[in-house]
C-alpha positions in Angstrom: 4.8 4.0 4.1 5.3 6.7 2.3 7.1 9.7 3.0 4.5 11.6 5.7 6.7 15.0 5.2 6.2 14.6 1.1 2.4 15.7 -0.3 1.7 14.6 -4.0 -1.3 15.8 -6.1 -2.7 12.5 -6.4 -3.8 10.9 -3.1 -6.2 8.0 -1.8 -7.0 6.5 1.2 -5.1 3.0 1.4 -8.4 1.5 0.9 -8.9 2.8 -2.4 -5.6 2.0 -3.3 -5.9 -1.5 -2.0 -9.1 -1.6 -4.6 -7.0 0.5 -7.6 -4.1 -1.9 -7.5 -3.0 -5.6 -7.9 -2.2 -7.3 -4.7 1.4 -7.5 -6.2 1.3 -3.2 -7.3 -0.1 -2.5 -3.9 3.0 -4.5 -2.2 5.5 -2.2 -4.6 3.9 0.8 -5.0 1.9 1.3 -1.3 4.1 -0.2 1.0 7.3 0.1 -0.7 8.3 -3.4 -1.7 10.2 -5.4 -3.8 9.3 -7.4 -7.2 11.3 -10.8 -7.9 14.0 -10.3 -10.0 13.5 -11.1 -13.8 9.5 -11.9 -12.9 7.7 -9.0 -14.6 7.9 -9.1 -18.9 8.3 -5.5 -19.0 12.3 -6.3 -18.0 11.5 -7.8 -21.2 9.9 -5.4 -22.9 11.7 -3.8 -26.5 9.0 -1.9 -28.1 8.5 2.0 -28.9 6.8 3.5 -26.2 6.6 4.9 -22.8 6.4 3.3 -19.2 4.0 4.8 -17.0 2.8 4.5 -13.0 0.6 1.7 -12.6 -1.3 4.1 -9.5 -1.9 7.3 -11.5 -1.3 6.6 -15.4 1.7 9.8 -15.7 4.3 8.8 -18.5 7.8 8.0 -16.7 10.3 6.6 -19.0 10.4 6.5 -22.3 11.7 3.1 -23.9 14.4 5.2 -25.9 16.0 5.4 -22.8 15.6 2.0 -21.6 18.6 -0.4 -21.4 20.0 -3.8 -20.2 21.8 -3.8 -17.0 21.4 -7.6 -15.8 20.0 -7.0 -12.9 16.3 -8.3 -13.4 14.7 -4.8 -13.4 13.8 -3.0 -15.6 16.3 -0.2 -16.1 16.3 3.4 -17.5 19.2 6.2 -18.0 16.7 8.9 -17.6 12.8 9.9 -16.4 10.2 12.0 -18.3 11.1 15.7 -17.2 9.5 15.8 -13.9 7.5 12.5 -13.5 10.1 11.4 -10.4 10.4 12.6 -6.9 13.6 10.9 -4.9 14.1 10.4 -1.4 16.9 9.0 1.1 15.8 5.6 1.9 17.7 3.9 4.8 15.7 0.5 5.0 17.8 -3.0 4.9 21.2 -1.6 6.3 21.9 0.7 3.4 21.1 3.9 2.0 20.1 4.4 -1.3 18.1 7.2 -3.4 14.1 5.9 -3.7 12.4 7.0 -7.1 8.8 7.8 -6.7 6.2 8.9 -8.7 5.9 12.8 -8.7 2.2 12.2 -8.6 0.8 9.5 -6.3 3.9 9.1 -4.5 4.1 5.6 -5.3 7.5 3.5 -4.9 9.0 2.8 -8.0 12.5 1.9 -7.4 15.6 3.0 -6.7 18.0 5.3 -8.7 22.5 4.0 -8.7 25.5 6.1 -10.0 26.5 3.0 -12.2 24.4 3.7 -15.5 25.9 4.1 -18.8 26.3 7.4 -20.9 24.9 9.6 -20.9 23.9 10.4 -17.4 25.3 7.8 -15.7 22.8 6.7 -13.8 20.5 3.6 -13.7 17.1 3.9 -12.7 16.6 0.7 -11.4 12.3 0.0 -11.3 9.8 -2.6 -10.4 7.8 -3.6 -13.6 4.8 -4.2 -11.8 5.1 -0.3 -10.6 4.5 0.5 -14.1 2.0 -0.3 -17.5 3.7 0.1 -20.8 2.0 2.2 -23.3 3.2 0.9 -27.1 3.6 3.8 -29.5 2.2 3.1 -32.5 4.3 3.5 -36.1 
C-alpha cells in the first residue's frame, strides 16, 4: 500500500517484509495501519536516545524532541534531518499528511499543525513503527 509513484532506497518484496517484521510492524509499517492507542511502551518511553524505523534501522526522532500530547502515540516536534518523506493520505473520510520513512517507505504516522513551539507541529507515530536506541551517559 505504499505509495506506487514514491521509490525508496530500501525495498523488499512483501515476503521478505512479512519475514523482517512483527505481525503487529507489518500491519503499521506494510500496509499502513494503525496501533491501539496507549499500547506500545515507547509512548512511554523518557530516556536519552533516538527512535528509529523498525523496517530499515535509520535514526528518526531524537527523544530531545519528544513530548506528551495525550493522545496515546508517541509524539515528536521534529524528525532527524531527512529521515521522513510525507504524503497526502485521503483514507477514512479525511485528509491528513502521512510520515514515512525516507528509506523503506514504511508508514509511520501522521504529521498535525497543533504541536507546541517550536515548530508547531506534532508528529504523531506508531511505537511499534519504531525501536528505541538508548544513548548511553
Amino acid at each position: 500500500m505504499t505509495n506506487s509513484t514514491t521509490s525508496f532506497p530500501i525495498t523488499r518484496s512483501d515476503e521478505e517484509w512479512r519475514q523482517l517484521l512483527t505481525p503487529e510492524q507489518y500491519h503499521v509499517l506494510r500496509r499502513h495501519g494503525t496501533e491501539r492507542p496507549g499500547s506500545c511502551a515507547l509512548n512511554y518511553e523518557k530516556r536519552k536516545g533516538s527512535f528509529a524505523c523498525a523496517g530499515c534501522g535509520q535514526s528518526l526522532f531524537v527523544a530531545d524532541h519528544k513530548f506528551e500530547s495525550g493522545t496515546g502515540w508517541p509524539s515528536f516536534t521534529t524528525p532527524v534531518e531527512g529521515s521522513v518523506a510525507t504524503i497526502t493520505d485521503r483514507s477514512h473520510g479525511m485528509v491528513r499528511t502521512e510520515v514515512l520513512c525516507s528509506q523503506c517507505g514504511g508508514h509511520l504516522g501522521h504529521v498535525f499543525p497543533d504541536g507546541p513551539p517550536p515548530t508547531g507541529l506534532r508528529y504523531c507515530m506508531n511505537g511499534v513503527a519504531m525501536v528505541f536506541q538508548p544513548r548511553e551517559e
